[in-house]
N, C-alpha and C positions, 0 to 999 in steps of 0.2 A: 277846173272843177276837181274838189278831193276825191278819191278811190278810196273803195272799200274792201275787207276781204273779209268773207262770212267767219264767224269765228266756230272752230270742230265743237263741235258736240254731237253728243250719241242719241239715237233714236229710237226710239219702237217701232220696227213696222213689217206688216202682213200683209201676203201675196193673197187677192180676194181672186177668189174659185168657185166653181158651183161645189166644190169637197170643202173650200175652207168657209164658205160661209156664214156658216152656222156657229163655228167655231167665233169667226171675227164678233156676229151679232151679241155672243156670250164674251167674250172678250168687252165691248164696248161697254154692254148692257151692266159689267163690273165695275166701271167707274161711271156710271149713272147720265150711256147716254145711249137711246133709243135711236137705233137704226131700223129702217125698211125696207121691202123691199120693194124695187118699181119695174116697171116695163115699158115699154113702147111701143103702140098700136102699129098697126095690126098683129104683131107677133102675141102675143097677149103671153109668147113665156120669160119667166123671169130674167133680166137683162143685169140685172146688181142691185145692191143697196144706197138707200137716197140715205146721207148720211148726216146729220145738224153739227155745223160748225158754227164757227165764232159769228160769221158775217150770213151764213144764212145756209139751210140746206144744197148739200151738192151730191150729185149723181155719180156715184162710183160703179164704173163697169166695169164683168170679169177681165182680167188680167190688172186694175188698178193697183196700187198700192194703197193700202190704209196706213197711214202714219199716225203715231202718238208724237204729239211736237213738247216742245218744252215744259210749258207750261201746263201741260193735260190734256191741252186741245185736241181733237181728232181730224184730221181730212185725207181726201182721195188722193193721191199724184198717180199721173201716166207712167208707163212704165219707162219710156224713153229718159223722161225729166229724170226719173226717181236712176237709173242706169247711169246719168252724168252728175248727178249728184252725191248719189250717196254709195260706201264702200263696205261692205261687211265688216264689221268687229271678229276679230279670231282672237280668243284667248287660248294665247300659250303657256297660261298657267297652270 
């Protein structure tokens, strides 16, 4: 069976916080997509933003990652995944 290997490209993405939320929602709400925010009973306080992606709403919870993907798209990753995937960009320009 052929192997693949992901090919590098660069990404957008922000650490979701109950300090950066509000930011991320304005971030989103700039490229014309409507986030919310949701909870889970009993706690009734705010847990993260329910986010509309390509395949369907998903549930980002504080510490997730919000990525901007290639093509515009927006969604959640863990922070684990997003740790073994992706590497900060440092410009030393």
């Amino acid at each position: 069976m052929p192997l693949f290997r992901k090919k590098p490209v660069q990404i957008e993405a922000r650490l979701l916080t109950v300090g950066t939320q509000h930011d991320i929602i304005k971030w989103l709400a700039e490229h014309g997509v409507e986030a919310k925010h949701w909870s889970k009973p009993p706690m009734r306080a705010l847990s993260g933003l329910l986010i509309p992606t390509l395949e369907s709403p998903h549930e980002a919870s504080y510490g997730d990652w919000i990525i901007k993907g290639i093509a515009g798209e927006f969604y959640p990753c863990k922070p684990e995944i997003f740790a073994e995937s992706y590497k900060e960009v440092v410009d030393n320009g």
